[in-house]
N, C-alpha and C positions, 0 to 999 in steps of 0.2 A: 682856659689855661694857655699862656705864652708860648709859644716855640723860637727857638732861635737855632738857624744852622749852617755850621761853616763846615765850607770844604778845603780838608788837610792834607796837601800833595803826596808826601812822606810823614812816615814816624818822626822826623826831627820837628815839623809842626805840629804835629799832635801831643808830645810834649811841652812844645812850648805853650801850647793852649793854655793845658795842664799846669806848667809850672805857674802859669800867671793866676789863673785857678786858686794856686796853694798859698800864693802871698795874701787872697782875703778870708781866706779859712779861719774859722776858730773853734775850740773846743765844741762839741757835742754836733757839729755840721757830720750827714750823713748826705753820699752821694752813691746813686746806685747805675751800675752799668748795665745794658743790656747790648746785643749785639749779635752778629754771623761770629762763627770761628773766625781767630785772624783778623778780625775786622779794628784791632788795636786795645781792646779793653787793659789788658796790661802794660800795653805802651804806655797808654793815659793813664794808668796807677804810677809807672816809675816816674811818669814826668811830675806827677803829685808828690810824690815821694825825693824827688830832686828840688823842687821847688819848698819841701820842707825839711832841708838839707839833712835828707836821712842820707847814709853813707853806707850801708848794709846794702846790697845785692835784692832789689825786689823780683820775685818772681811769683807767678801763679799759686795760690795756696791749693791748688789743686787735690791734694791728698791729707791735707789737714784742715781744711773748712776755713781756718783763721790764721793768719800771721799776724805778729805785730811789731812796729819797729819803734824807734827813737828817732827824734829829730827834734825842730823849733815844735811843733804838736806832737803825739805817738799818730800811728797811722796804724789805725785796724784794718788788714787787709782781708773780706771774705768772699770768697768763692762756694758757694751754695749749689752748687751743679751737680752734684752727687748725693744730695741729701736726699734720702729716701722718704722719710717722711719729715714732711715741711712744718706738721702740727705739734712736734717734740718739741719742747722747752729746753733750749740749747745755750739759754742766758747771754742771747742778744741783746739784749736792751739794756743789760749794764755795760755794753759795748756804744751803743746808743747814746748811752746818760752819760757816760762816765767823761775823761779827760783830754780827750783825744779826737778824728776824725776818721769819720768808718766810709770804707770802701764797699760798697756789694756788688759782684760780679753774678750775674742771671739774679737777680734779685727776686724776678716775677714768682719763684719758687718758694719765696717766704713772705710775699706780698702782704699778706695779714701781720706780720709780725714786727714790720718797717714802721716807724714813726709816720704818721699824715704829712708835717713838712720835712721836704727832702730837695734833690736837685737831682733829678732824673735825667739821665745820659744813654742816649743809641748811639751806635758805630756803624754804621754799613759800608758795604764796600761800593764803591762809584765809578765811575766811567775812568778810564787810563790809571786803572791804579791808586787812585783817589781814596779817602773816605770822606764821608757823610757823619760827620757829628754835632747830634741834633739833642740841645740841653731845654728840657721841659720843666721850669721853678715848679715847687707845690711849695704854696707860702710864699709871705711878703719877705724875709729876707734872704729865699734861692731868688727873689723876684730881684732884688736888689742886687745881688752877685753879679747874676748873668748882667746888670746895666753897667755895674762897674768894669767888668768886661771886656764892657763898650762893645759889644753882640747885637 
């Protein structure tokens, strides 16, 4: 498995990662966060969400499991952090299949339930403030993403 990782001074590069990210998305692409608090996982959603000029306010689904918006794709946004049990049939994978691109934030909590190819993303937090964001392809075309990139 590939690793590619760049270091994002501020939130305004971590977006712009992200926004460039969102220009080669296409429907049924699943990308899953994992990370520290704070370590930007929702920065890097709005700049996904700016980059597919949604115009609604993205924030944490923290209390609802799923958001979903509008833009050039919809943007399923999940947050999985709270799910007590990860084995419940919560009809992800029409989320997965369907028309749009899905966000998983702590994914590792429904890992069995994730599609095999995806585009797996850490955040960490780095020296002066910095983050660490480290995009690991599963499959040839997360593997082509990350090159278009240029990563």
């Amino acid at each position: 498995m590939s690793e590619y990782t760049i270091t994002s001074k501020n939130p305004a590069e971590t977006m712009e990662l992200a926004k460039r990210l969102a220009a080669l998305l296409k429907p049924q692409d699943v990308i899953t966060l994992e990370g520290d608090l704070g370590a930007g996982k929702t920065t890097f959603t709005k700049g996904l969400a700016e980059g597919l000029h949604i115009k609604k306010t993205v924030n944490s689904p923290t209390f609802t499991i799923i958001k979903e918006y509008n833009g050039a794709l919809p943007l399923y946004h999940m947050d999985v952090y709270r799910l007590e049990d990860s084995d419940e049939d919560l009809g992800f994978d029409e989320y997965f299949e369907g028309d749009g691109v899905t966000v998983v934030e702590w994914a590792h909590l429904i890992e069995e339930q994730l599609p095999k190819d995806k585009l797996m993303i850490r955040l960490r937090h780095g020296a002066n403030d910095t983050r660490l964001i480290t995009l690991m392809p599963q499959g040839a075309r997360y593997e082509e993403l990350c090159k278009e990139l240029g990563i």
